[in-house]
Backbone bond lengths (Angstrom), bond angles and torsions (degrees), N, CA, C in turn:
res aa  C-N    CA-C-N  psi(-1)  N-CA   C-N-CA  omega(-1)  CA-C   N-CA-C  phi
1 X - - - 1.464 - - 1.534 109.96 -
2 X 1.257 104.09 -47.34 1.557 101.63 -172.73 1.949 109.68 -71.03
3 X 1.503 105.52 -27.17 1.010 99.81 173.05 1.321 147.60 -67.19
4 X 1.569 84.26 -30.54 1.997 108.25 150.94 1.098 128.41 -31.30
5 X 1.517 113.49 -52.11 1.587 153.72 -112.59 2.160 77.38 -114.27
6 X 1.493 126.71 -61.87 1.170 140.10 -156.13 1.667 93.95 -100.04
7 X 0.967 124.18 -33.74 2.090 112.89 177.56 1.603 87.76 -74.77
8 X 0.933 132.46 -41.29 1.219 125.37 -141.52 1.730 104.83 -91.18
9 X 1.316 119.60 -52.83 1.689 131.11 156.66 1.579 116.71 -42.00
10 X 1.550 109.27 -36.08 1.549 123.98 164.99 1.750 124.60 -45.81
11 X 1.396 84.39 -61.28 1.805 111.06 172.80 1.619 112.30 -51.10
12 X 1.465 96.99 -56.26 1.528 99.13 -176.40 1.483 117.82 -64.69
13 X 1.418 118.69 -25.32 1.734 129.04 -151.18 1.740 75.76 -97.86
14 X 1.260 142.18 -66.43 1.212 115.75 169.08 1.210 138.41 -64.75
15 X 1.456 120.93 23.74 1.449 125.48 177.75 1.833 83.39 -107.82
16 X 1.384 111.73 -41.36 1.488 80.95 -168.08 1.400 102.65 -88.62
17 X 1.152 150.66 -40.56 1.462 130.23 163.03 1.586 141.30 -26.77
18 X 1.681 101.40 -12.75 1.461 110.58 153.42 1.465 124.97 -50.74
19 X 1.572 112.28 124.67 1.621 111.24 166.84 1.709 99.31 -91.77
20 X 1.564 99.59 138.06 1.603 124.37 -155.11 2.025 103.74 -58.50
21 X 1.390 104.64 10.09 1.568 103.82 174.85 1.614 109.55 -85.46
22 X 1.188 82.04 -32.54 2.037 107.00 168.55 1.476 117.22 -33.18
23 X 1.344 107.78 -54.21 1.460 116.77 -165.51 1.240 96.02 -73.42
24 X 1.383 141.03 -3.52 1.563 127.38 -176.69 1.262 114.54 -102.10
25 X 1.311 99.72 1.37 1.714 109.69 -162.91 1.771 98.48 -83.01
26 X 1.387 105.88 166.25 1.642 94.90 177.85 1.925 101.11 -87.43
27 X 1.154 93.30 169.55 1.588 96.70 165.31 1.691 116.49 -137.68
28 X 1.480 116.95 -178.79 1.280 114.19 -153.72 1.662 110.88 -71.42
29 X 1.826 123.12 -0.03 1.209 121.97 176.47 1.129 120.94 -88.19
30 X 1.404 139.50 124.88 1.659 132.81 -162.91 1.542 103.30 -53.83
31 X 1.167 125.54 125.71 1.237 110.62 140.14 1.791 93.35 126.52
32 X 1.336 102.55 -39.49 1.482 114.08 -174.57 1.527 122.76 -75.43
33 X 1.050 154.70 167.97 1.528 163.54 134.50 1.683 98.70 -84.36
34 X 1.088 101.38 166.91 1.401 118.75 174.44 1.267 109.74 -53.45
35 X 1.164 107.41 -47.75 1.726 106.12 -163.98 1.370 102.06 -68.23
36 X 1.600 136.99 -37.61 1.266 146.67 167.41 1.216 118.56 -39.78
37 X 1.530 114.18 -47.20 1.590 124.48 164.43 1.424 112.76 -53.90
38 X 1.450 106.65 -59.15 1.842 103.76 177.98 1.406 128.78 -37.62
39 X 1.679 99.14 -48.41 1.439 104.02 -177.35 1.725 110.14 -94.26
40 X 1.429 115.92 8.63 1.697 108.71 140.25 1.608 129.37 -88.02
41 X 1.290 97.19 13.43 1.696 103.63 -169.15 1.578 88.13 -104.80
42 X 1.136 106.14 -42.46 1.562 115.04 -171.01 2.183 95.63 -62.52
43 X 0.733 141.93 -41.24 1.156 154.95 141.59 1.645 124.35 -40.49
44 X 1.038 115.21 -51.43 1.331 104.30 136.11 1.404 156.07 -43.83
45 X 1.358 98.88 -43.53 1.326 140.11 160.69 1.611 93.13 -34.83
46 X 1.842 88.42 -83.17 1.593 95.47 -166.50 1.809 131.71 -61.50
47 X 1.767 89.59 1.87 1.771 105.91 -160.68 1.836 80.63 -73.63
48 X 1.484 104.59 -62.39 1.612 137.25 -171.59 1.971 97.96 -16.35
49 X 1.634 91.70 -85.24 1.709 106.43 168.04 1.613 103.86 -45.01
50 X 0.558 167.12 -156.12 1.758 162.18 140.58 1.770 100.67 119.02
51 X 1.672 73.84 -82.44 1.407 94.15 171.65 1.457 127.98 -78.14
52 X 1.579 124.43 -8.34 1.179 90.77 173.78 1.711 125.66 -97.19
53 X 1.294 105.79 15.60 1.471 140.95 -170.78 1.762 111.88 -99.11
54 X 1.488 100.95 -18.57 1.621 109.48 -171.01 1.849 86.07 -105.94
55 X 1.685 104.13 102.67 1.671 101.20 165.04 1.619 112.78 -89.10
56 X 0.641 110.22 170.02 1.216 130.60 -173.19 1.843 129.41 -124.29
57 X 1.435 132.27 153.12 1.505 106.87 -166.67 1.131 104.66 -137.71
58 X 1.550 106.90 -12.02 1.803 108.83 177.44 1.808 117.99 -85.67
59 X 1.167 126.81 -168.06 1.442 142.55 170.91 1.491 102.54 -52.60
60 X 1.336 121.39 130.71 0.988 115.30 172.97 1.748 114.86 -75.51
61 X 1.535 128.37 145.48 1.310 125.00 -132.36 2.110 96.21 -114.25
62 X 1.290 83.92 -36.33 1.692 117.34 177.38 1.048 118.72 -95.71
63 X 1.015 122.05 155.98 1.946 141.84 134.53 1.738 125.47 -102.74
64 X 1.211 89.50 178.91 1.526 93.37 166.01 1.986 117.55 -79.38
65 X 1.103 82.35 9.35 2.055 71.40 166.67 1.322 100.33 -140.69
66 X 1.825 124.81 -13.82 1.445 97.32 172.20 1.586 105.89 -104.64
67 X 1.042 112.40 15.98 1.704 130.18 154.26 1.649 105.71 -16.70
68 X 1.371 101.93 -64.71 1.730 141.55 -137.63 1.904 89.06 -94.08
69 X 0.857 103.76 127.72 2.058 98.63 170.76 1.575 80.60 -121.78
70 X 1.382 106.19 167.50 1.719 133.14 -172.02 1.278 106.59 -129.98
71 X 1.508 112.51 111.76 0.782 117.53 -162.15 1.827 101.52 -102.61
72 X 1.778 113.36 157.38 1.516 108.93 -178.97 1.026 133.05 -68.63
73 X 2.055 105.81 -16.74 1.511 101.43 -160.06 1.784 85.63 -142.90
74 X 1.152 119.78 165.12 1.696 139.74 -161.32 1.397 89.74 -106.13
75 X 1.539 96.45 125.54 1.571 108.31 168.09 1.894 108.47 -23.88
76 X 0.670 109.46 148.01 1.813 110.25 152.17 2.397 113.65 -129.70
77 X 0.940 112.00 -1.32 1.046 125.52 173.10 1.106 144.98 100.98
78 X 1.567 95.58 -4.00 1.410 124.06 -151.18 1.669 106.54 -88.63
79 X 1.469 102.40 -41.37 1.609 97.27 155.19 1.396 139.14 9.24
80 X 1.643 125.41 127.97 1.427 94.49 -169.49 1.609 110.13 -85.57
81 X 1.139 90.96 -3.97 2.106 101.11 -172.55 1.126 82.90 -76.23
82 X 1.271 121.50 -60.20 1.786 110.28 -152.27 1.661 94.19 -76.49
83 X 1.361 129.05 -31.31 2.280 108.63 165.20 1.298 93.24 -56.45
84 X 1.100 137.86 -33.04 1.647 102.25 -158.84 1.702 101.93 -99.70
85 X 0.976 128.71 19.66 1.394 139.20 -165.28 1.747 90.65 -101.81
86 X 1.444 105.98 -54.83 1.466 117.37 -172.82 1.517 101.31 -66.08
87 X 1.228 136.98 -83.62 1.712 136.99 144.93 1.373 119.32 0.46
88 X 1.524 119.67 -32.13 1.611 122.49 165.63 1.641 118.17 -74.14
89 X 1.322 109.82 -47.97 1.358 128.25 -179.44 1.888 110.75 -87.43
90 X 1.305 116.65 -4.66 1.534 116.52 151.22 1.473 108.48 -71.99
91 X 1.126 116.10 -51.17 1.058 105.46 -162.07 1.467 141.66 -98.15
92 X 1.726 87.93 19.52 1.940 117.22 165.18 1.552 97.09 -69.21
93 X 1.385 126.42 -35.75 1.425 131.44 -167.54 1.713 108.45 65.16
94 X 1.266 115.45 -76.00 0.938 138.63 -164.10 1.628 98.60 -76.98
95 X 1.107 138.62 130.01 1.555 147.00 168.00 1.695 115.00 -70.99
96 X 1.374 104.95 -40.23 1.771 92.53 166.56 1.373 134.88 -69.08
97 X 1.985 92.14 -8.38 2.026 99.11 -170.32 2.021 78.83 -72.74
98 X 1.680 112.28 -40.74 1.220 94.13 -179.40 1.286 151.20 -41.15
99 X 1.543 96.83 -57.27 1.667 113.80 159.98 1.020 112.00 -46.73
100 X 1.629 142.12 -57.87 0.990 155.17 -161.73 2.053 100.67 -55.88
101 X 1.244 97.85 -40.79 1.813 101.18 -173.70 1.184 102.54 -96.27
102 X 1.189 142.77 -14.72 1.514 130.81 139.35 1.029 136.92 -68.59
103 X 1.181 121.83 -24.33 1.599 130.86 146.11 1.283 119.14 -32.69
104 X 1.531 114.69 -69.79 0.981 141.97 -164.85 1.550 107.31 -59.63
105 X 1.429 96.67 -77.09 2.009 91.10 -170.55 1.633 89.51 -96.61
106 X 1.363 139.05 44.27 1.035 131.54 154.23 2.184 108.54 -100.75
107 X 1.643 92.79 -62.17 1.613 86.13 158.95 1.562 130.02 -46.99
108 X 1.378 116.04 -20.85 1.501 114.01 -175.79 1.217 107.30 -57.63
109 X 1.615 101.72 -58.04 1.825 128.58 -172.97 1.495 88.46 -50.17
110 X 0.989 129.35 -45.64 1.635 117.50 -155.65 1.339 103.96 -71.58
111 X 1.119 120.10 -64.39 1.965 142.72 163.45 2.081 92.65 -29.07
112 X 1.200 104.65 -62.36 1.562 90.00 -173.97 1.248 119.57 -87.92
113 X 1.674 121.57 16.93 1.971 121.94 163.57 1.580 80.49 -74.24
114 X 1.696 112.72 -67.00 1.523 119.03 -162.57 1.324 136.16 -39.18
115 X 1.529 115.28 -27.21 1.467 132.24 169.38 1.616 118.50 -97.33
116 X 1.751 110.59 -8.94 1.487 108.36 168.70 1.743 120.93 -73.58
117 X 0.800 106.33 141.87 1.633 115.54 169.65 1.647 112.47 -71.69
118 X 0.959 117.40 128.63 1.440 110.39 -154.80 1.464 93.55 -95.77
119 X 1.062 149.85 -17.93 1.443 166.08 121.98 1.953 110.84 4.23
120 X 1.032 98.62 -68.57 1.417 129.70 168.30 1.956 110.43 -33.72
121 X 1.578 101.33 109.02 1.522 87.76 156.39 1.362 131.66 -104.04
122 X 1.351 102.36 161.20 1.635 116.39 -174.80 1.091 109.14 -137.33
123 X 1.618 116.03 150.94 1.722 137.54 176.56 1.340 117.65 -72.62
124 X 1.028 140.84 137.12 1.564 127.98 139.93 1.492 104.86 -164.91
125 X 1.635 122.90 152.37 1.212 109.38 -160.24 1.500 118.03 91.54
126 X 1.354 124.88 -61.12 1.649 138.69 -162.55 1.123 80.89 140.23
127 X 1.453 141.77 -43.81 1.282 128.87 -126.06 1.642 101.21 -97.68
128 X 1.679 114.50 -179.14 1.512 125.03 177.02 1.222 91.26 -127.12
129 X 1.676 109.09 127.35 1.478 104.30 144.30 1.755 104.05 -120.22
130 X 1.440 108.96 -148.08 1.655 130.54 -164.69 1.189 80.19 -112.25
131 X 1.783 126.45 157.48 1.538 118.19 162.08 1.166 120.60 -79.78
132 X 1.509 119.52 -23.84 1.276 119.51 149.32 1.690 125.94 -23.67
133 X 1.697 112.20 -77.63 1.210 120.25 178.70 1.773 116.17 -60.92
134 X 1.468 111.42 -23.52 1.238 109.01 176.92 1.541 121.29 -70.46
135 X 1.326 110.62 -32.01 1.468 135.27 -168.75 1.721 100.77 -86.32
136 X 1.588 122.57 -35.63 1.406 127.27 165.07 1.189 105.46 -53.86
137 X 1.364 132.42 -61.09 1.449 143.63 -149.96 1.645 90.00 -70.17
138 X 1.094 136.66 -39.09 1.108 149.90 153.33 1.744 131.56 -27.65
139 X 1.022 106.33 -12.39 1.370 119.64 -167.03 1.255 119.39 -122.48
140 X 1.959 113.60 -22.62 1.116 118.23 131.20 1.679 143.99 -58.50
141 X 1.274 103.22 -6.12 1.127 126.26 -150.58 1.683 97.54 -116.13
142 X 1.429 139.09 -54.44 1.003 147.00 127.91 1.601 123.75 -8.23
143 X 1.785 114.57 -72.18 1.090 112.52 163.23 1.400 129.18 -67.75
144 X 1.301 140.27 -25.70 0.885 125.66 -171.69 1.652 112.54 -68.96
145 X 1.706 105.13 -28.91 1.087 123.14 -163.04 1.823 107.06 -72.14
146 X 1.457 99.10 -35.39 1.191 104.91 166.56 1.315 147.25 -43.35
147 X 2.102 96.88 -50.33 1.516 119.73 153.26 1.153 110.68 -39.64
148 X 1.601 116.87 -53.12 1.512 114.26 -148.07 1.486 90.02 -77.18
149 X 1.680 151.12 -41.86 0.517 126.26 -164.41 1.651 137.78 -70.45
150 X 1.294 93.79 -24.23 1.842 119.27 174.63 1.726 100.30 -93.84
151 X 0.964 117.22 12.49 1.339 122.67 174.74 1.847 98.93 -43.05
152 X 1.355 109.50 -58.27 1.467 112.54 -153.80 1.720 96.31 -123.21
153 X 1.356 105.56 21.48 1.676 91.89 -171.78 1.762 88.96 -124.12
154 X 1.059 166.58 102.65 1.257 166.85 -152.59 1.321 106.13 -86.24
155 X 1.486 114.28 -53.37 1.403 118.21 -174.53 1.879 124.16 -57.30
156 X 1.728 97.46 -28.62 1.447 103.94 -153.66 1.794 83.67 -68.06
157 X 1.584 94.35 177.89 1.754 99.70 -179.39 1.680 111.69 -84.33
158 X 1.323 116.22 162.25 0.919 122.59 175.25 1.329 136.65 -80.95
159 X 1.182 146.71 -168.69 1.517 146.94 142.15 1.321 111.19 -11.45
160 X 1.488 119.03 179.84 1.623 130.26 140.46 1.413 105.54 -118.38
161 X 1.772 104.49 108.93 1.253 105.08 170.63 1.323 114.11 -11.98
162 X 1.058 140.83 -111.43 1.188 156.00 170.35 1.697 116.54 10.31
163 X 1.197 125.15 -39.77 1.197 145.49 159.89 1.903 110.96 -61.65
164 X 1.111 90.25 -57.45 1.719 105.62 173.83 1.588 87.72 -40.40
165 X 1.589 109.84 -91.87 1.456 128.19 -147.38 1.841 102.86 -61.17
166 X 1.221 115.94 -10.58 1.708 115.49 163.76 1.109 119.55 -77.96
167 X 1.535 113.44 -47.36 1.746 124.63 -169.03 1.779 84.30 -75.88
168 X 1.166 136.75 -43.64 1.309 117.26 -179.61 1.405 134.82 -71.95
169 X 1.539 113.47 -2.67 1.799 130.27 178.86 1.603 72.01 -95.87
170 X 1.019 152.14 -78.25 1.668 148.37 -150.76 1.500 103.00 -55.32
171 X 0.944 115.57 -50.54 1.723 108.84 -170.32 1.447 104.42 -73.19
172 X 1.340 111.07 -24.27 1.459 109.21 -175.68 1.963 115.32 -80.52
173 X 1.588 107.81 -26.16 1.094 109.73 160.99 1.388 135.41 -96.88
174 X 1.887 110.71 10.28 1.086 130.25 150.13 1.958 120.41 -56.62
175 X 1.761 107.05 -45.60 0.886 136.63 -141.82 1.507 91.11 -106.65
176 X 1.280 124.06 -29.32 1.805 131.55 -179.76 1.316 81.19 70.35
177 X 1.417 172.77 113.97 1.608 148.67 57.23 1.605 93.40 -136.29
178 X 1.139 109.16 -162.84 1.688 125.70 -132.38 1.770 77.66 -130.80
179 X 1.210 119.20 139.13 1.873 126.39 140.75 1.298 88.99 -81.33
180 X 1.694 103.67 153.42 1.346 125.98 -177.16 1.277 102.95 -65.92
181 X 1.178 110.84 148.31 1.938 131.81 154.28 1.099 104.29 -18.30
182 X 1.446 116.82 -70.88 1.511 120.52 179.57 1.468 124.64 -33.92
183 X 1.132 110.94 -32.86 1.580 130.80 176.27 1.173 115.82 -32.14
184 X 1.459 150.19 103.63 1.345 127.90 179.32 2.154 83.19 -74.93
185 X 1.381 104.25 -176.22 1.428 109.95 -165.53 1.887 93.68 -88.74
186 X 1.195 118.24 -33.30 1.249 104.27 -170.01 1.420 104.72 -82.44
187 X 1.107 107.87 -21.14 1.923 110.09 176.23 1.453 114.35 -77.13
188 X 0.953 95.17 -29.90 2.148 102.56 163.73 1.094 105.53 -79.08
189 X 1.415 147.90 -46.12 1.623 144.18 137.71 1.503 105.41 -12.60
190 X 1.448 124.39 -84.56 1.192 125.71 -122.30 1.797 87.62 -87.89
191 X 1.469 117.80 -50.90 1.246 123.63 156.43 1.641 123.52 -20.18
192 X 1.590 94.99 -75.58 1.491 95.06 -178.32 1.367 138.13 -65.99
193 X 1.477 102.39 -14.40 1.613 102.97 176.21 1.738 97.99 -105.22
194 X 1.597 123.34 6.57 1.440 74.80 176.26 1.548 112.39 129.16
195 X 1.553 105.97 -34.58 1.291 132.13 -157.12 1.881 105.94 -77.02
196 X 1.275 96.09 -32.34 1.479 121.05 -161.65 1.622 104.83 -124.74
197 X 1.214 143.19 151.51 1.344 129.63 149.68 1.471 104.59 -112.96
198 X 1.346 105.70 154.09 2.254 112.25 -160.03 1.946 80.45 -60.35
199 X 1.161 73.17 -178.73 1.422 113.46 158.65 1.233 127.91 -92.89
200 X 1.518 151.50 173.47 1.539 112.83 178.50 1.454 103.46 -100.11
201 X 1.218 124.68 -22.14 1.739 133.89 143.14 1.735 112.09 -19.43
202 X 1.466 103.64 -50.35 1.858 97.32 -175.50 1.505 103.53 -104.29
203 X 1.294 132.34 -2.45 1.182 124.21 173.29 1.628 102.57 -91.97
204 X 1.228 120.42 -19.63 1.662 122.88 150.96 1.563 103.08 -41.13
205 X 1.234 93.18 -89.37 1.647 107.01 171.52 1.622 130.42 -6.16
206 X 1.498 106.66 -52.74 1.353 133.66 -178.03 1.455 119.30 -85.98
207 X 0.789 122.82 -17.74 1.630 137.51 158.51 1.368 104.78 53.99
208 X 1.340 140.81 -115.00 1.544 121.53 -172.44 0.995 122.96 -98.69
209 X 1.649 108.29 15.39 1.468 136.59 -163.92 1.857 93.68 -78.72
210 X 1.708 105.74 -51.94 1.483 122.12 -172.94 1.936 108.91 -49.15
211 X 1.095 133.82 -31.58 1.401 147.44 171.57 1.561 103.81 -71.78
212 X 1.155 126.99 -63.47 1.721 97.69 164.58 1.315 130.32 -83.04
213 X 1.224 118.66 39.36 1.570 132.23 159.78 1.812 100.08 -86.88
214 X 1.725 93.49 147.14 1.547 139.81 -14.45 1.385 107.16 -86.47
215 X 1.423 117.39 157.83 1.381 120.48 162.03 1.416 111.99 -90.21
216 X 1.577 103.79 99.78 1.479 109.11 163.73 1.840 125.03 -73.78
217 X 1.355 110.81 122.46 1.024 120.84 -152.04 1.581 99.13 -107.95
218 X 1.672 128.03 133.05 0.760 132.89 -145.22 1.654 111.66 -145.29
């Protein structure tokens, strides 16, 4: 929970520390610019509140790693969620109305992980999880988003360790085996979903692990 609470305050504090040349830049999701990412976070945002307001009364159905389905093939962009994602974030124009709406119903989401009972189940998907496991699944979801966003911007800030080295025990028990030791955590991130392709040095490394790469995460 708390970790939610710190990937997630992370994301935002470098969304608003962007200077507005930023938002034109591409970022690590095919198809998207930065600003495209913002206004899927902002959507996120609103998925977050959604669900943590929708209780639930049956067995919980999920966890935090079967949360995630794997999908066969890598976004390409064309999606109609992801056009209208791009069409959402045209038409902020301005990059601070952006910040400004991630701020906004982005702190809410944060304020309502912090006051949920993590005990408590909730819907989203069809599915039930714990808010616990919903709010975990979350942190992959946060960080990855993070990568993608400093994908092409060097300066902006990074992860919180800590976020790194969680979303990377999760992807790895998404994935059933281990990235090597060698792995820094965001390179087993960026590697394993997709983000990155090895090197042929770490696909040495990766041994029959490198053939079910990437895990598209869904």
């Amino acid at each position: 929970m708390d970790l939610f609470s710190r990937s997630w305050a992370a994301l935002r504090t470098a969304v608003a520390e962007l200077p507005d040349e930023d938002f034109a830049q591409p970022s690590g999701c095919t198809g998207w610019l930065v600003r495209d990412l913002v206004s899927h976070l902002i959507i996120d945002a609103q998925d977050v509140l959604i669900t943590l307001v929708t209780p639930a009364e049956t067995e919980p159905s999920r966890n935090a790693v079967s949360y995630w389905d794997v999908a066969e093939t890598p976004p390409t962009g064309d999606d109609p969620l992801d056009a209208l994602i791009v069409r959402l974030a045209a038409a902020y124009e301005d990059p601070r109305l952006l910040k400004f709406h991630l701020d906004d119903v982005g702190s809410a989401a944060g304020r309502a992980a912090e006051l949920a009972d993590p005990a408590v189940r909730v819907g989203t998907r069809g599915e039930v999880l714990t808010v616990a496991d919903y709010l975990s699944a979350y942190v992959l979801e946060w960080t990855l988003h993070h990568l993608d966003l400093t994908a092409h911007l060097p300066g902006a800030a990074d992860p919180p360790a800590e976020g790194l080295a969680w979303s990377r025990e999760l992807l790895e028990e998404i994935a059933g085996a281990s990235f090597p030791a060698s792995y820094s955590d965001r390179d087993a991130l960026l590697v394993g979903t997709g983000r990155r392709a090895p090197t042929d040095a770490e696909k040495v490394e990766l041994g029959e692990l490198a053939v079910r790469l990437p895990f598209i995460l869904d």
